[in-house]
C-alpha positions as CSV (number, residue, x, y, z in Angstrom):
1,X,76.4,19.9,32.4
2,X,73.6,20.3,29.7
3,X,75.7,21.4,27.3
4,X,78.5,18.8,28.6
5,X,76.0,15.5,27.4
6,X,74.2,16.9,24.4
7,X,76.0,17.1,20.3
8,X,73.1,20.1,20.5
9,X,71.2,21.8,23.0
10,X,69.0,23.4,20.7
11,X,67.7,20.2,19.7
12,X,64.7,18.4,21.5
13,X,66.1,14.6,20.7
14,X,69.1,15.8,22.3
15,X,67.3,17.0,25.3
16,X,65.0,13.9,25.5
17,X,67.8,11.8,24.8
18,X,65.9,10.4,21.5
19,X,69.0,10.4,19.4
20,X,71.1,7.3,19.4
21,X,74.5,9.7,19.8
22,X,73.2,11.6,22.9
23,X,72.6,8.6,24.7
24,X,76.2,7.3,24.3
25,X,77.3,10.7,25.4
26,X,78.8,11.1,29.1
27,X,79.5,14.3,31.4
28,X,83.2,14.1,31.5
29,X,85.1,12.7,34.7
30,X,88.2,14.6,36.8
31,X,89.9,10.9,37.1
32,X,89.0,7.5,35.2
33,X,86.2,5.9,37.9
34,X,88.1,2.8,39.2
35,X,87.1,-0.7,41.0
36,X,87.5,1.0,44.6
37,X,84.7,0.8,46.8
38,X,82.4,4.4,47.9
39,X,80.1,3.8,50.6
40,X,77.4,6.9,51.1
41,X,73.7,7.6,52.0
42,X,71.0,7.3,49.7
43,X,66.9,7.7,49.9
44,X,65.2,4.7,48.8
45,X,61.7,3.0,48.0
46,X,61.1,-0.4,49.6
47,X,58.2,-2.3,50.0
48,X,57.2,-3.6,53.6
49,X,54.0,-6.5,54.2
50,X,51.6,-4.2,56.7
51,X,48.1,-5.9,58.2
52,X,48.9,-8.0,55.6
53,X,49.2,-6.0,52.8
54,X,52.3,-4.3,50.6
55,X,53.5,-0.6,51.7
56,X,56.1,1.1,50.0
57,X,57.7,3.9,52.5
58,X,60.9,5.9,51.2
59,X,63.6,5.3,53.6
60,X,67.5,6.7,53.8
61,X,70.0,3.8,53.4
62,X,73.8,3.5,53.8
63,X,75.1,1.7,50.4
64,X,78.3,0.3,49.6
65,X,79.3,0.2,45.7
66,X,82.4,1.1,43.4
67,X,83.4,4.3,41.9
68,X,83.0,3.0,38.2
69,X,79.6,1.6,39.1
70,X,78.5,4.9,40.7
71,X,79.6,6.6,37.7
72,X,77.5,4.5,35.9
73,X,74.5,5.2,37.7
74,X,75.3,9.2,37.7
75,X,75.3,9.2,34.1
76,X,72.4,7.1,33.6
77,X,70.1,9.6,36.1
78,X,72.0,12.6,34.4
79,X,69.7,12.4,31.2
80,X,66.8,13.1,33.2
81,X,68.4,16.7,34.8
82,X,68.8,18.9,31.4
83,X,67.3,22.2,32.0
84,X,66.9,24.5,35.1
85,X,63.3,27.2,35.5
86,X,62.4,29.7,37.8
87,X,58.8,29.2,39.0
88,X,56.1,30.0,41.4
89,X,54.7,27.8,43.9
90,X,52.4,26.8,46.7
91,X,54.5,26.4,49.6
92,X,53.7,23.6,52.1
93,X,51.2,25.1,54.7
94,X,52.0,26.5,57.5
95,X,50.0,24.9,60.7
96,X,49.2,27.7,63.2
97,X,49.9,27.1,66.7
98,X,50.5,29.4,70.7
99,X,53.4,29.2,72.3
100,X,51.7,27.2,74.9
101,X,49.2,25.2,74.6
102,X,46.7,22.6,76.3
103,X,46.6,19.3,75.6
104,X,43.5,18.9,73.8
105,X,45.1,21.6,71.9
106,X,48.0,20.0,71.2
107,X,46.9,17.0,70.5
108,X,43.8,18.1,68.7
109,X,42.3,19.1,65.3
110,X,42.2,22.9,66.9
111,X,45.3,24.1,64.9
112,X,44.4,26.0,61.6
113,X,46.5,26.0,58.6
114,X,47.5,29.0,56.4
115,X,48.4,28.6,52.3
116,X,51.6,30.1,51.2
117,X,51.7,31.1,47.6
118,X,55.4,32.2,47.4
119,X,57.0,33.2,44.3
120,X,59.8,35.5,42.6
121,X,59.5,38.4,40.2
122,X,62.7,39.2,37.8
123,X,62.8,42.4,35.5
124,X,65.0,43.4,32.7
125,X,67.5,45.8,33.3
126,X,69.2,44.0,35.8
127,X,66.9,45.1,38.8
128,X,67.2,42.9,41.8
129,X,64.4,40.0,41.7
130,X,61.4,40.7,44.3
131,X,60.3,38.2,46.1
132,X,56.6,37.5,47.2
133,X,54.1,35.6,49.2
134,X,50.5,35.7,49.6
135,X,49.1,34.1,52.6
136,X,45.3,32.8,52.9
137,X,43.1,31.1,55.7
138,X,41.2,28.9,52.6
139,X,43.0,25.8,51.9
140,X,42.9,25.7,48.2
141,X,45.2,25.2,45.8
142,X,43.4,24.9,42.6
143,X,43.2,27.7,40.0
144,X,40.2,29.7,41.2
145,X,42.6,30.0,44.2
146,X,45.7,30.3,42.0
147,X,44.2,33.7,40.5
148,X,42.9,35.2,43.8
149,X,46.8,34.7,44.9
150,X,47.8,36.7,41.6
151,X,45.4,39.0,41.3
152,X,47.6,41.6,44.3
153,X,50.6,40.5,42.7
154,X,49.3,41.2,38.8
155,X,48.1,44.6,40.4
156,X,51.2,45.4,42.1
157,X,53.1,44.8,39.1
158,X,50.9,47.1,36.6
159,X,51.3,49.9,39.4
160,X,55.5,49.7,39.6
161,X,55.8,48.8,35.9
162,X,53.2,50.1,34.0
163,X,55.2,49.9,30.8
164,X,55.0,45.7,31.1
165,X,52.8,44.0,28.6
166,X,54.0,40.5,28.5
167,X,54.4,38.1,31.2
168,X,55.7,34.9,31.5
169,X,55.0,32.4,34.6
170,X,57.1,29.3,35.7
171,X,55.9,26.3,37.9
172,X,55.8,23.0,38.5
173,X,53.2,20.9,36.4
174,X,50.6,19.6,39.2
175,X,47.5,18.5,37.3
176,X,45.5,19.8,40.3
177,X,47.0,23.2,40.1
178,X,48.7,24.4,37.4
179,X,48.6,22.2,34.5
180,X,44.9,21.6,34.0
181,X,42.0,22.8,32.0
182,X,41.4,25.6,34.5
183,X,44.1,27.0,34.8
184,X,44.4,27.6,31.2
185,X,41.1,29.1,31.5
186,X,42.3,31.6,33.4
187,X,45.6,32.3,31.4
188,X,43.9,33.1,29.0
189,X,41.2,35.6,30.1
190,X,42.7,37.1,33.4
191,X,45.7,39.0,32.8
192,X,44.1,40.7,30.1
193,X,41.9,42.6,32.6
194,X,45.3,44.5,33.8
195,X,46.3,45.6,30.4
196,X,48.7,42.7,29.9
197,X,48.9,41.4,26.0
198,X,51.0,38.3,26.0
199,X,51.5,35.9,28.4
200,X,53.5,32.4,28.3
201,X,53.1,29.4,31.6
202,X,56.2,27.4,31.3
203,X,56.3,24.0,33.1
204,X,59.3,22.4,34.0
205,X,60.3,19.0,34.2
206,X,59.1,16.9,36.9
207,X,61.2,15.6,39.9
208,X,63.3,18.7,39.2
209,X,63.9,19.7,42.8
210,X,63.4,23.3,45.1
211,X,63.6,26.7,43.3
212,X,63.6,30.1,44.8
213,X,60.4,30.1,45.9
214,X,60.8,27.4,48.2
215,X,63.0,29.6,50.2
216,X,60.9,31.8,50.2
217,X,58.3,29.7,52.0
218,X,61.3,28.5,54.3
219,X,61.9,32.0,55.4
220,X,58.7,33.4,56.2
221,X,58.1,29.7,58.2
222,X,60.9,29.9,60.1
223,X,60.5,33.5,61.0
224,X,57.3,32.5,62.0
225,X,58.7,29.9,64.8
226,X,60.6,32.2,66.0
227,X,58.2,34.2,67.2
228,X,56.1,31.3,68.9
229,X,59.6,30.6,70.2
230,X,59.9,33.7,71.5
231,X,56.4,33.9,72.7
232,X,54.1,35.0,70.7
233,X,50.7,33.2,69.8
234,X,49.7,32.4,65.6
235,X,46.6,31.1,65.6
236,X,45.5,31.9,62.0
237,X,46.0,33.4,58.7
238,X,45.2,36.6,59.6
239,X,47.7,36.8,62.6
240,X,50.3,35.0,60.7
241,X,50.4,38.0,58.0
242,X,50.6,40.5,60.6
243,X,52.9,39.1,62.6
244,X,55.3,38.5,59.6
245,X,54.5,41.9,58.3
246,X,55.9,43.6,61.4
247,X,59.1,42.2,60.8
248,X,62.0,43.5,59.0
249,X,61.6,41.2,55.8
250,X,62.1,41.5,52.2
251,X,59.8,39.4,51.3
252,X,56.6,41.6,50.3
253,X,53.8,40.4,51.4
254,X,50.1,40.2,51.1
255,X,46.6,38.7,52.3
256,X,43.7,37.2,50.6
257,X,40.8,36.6,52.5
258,X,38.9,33.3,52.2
259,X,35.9,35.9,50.3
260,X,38.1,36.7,47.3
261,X,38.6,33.6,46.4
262,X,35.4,32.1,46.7
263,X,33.3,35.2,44.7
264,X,36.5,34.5,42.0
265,X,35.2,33.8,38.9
266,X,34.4,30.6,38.4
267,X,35.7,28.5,35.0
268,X,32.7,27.9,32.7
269,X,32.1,24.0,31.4
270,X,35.3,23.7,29.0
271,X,36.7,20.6,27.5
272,X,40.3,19.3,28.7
273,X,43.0,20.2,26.4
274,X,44.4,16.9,24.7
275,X,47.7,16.2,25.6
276,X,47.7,18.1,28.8
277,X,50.0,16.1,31.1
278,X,52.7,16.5,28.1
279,X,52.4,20.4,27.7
280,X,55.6,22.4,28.8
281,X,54.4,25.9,27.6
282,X,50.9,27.9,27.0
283,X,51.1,31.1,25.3
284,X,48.1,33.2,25.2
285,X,48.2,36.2,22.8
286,X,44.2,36.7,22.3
287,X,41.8,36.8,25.4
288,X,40.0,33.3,25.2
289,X,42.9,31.6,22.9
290,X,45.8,29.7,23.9
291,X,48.6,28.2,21.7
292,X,50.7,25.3,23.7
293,X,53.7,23.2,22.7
294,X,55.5,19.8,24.2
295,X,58.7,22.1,24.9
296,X,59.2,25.5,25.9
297,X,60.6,27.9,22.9
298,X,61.3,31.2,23.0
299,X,63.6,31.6,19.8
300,X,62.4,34.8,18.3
301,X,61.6,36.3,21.4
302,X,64.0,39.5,21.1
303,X,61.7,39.8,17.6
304,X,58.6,40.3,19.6
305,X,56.8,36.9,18.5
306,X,56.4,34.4,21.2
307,X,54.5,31.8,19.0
308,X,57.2,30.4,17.0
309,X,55.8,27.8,14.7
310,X,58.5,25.2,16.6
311,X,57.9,21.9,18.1
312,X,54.3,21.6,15.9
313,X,52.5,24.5,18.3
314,X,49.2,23.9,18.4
315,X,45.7,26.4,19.7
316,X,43.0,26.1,21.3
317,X,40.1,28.1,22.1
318,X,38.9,27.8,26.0
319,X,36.9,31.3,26.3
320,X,34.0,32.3,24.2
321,X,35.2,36.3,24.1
322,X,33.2,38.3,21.3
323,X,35.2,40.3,19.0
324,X,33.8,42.8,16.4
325,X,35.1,44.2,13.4
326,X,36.3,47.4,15.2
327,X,36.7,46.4,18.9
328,X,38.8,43.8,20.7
329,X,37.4,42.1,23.8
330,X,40.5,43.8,25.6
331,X,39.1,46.8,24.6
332,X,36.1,46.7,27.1
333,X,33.5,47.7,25.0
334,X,30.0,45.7,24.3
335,X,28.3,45.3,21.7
336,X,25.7,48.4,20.8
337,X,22.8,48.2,23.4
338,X,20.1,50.1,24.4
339,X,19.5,48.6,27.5
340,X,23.1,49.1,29.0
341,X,26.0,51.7,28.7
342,X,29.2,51.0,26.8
343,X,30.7,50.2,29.8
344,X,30.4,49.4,33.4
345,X,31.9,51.8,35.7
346,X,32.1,52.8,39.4
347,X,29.5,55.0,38.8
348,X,27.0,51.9,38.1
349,X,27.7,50.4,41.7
350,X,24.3,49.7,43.4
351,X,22.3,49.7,39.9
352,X,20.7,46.2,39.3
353,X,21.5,44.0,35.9
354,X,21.0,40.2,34.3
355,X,24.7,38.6,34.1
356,X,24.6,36.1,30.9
357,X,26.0,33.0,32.2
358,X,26.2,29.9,30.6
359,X,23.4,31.1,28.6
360,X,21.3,31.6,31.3
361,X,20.0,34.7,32.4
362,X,20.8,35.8,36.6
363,X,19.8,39.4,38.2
364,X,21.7,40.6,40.9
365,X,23.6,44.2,41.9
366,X,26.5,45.5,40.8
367,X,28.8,45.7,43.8
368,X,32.2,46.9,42.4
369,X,33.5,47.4,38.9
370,X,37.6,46.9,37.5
371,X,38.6,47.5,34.3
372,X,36.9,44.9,32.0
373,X,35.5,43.1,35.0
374,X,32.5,43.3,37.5
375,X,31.3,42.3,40.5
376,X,27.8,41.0,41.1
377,X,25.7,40.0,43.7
378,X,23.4,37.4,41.6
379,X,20.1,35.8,42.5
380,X,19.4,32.1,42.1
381,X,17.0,30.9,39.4
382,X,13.3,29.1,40.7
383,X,11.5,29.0,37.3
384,X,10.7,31.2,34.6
385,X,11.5,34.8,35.3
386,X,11.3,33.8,39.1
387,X,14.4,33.8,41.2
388,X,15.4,33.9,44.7
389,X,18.2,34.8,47.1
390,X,20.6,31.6,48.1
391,X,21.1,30.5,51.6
392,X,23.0,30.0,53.6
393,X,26.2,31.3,50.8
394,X,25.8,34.3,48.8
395,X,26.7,34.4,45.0
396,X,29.3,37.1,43.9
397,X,31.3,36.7,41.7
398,X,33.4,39.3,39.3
399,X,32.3,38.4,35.5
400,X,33.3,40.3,32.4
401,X,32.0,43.3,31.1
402,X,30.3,41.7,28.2
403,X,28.7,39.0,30.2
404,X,26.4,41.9,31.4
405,X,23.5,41.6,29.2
406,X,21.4,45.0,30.4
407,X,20.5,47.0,33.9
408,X,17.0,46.5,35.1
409,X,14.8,48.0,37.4
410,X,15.2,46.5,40.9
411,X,12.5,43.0,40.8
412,X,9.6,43.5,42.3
413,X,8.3,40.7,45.0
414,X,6.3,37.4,43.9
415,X,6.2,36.3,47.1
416,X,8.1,35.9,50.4
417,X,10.4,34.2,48.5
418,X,10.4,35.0,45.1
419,X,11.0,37.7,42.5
420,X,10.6,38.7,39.0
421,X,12.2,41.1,36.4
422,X,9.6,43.2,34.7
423,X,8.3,42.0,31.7
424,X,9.3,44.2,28.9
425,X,13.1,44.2,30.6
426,X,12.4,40.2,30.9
427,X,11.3,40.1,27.0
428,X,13.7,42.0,26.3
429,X,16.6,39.4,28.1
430,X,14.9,36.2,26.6
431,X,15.8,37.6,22.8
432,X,19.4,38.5,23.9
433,X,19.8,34.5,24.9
434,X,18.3,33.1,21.8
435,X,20.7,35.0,19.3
């Protein structure tokens, strides 16, 4: 149908419909639309007077028109239906309930929701696609939570494909999920931490319906029913993952506690990227920089390149990564320092350290370490070279290998409340943050 109302699909005024000749082209009719009358269903927007003021609800109608003036109106909407993505998505949660329940139950705020991030993964080679869905008791949907839903499936992919070193995402363009500042943050930094080097997020078109991983979602929640149907009691997150796991499903699935998405880490203070509501496609082929475009162009793509010069591509850098002469920030490797090993390992985990955030020096323990990535339990500042433990929520968070600025003897204690860093160690960290 594209292809039917466009002189050329290559071009974006076709596809916009910015050239005078594509709008005076129509998809071609079976029989010449006559004067006879067609009377069907159709959703609607009208606006109702409620406590006195002006509603609009969507509500389904039965209309009555012609065949040449439907016609008209088909071809008219058709301009806004020219191209067709696969994507990932947050699937509507699911609401956790018993099979039987007591009114105040019922009735109540008792019931718990679940997130669904459901999705698709295609290979080439003509493998069948795999579908996916990670299910969490937190209900956020922004991109700290976006990433702590990838993160298994990013993992899972490096361990079946290890040969894979470009990725390329498709979703719809919420500005409160995918298509933000944030997000971009993270497209930019985290897939670099599995060994992936190039990586395209392609939005497509709003008001452009369900995709695949919508029926995803509309399995896994319908299988769930069916159990409370039959029985059986979903209360949470948790029990909704088992449950669903139990069954015979091929839909691979996988948890994320509430924990890994709240120690995720968190996107520094970055400036929006201009034009961000109008962006169809980021590309990211340096940690930290990001190339973006108003359409989505993959042209030279069998030649390896991915940032075409098309449809005036322009970058933007979102993540302060250092890069020497000899090392890339993929690489892993800091900067030559006396204080701190080339690299954080496993090995490290329980040794103390200052993470360099924002410029602003925080002690904690290491608690884990990834690749390129670690995972600290950090203190809170309370003056100079004084800190303290928060309350009631702990800080950790995984940060990158070079935001490590040295290990340190544990602190010794101030106070019942407060600690310092020893002072040549803590002379030592204030000439790090002034370079």
């Amino acid at each position: 149908m594209s292809e039917a109302t466009m002189c050329d699909p290559k071009a974006k005024v076709c596809a916009y419909g910015e050239y005078s000749e594509c709008l005076l082209t129509c998809h071609p009719m079976l029989t010449i639309p006559g004067e006879e009358n067609i009377r069907f269903s159709q959703w609607m927007t009208e606006k109702i007077m409620k406590d006195e003021k002006v509603s609009t609800i969507t509500v389904k109608r039965e209309v009555t028109t012609t065949q040449h003036d439907l016609n008209t109106d088909f071809q008219e909407r058709l301009l806004h239906f020219l191209d067709i993505l696969l994507h990932i998505d947050f699937s509507e949660n699911y609401s956790c309930k018993y099979r039987q329940e007591i009114q105040s139950v019922h009735f109540g705020g008792s019931h718990q929701q679940a997130s669904l991030h459901t999705g698709v993964l295609y290979t080439a080679g003509g493998q069948a696609p795999h579908t996916f869905c990670s299910i969490s008791p937190s209900r956020r949907h922004d991109p700290v939570a976006i990433w702590a839903h990838l993160d298994p499936i990013l993992k899972v992919v490096r361990e079946r494909h290890p040969q894979v070193s470009i990725l390329h995402f498709f979703s719809d363009g919420p500005a409160t999920q995918y298509r933000q500042k944030g997000n971009f943050f993270y497209l930019s930094t985290e897939p670099y931490k599995y060994g992936f080097k190039e990586i395209t997020w392609n939005f497509f078109e709003a008001s452009h319906g369900k995709g695949a991983p919508d029926g995803v979602g509309g399995v896994l929640k319908r299988s769930a029913d069916r159990i409370v149907a039959h029985g059986g009691d979903i209360p949470d997150a948790q029990s909704l993952y088992d449950k669903l796991k139990s069954l015979d499903t091929s839909v691979e699935l996988f948890f994320v506690p509430e924990r890994d998405i709240e120690s995720k880490t968190q996107v520094p203070a970055i400036a929006a990227v201009k034009g961000t509501l109008r962006i169809h496609q980021a590309i990211s082929l340096t940690p930290g920089q990001m190339k973006y475009r108003d359409i989505s162009c993959l042209c030279k793509r069998e030649e390896g390149v991915l940032d075409c010069p098309c449809f005036n591509l322009q970058e933007v850098t979102l993540a302060d990564v250092p890069v020497s002469s000899d090392e890339s920030p993929a690489s892993g490797k800091a900067p030559d320092n006396p204080r701190r090993p080339a690299m954080i390992e496993v090995k490290h985990i329980g040794e103390w350290c200052v993470v360099n955030y924002d410029n602003e020096a925080y002690p904690g323990f290491i608690m884990d370490a990834e690749g390129h990535s670690v995972k600290v339990k950090c203190m809170h500042r309370n003056g100079i070279n004084k800190f303290h433990w928060p309350s009631p929520r702990e800080n950790i968070c995984w940060y990158y290998d070079w935001h490590i600025l040295c290990l340190i003897p544990e602190p010794q204690a101030l106070n019942k409340r407060s600690v310092q860093i020893e002072a040549s160690a803590w002379k030592y960290v204030e000439e790090q943050l002034q370079k």
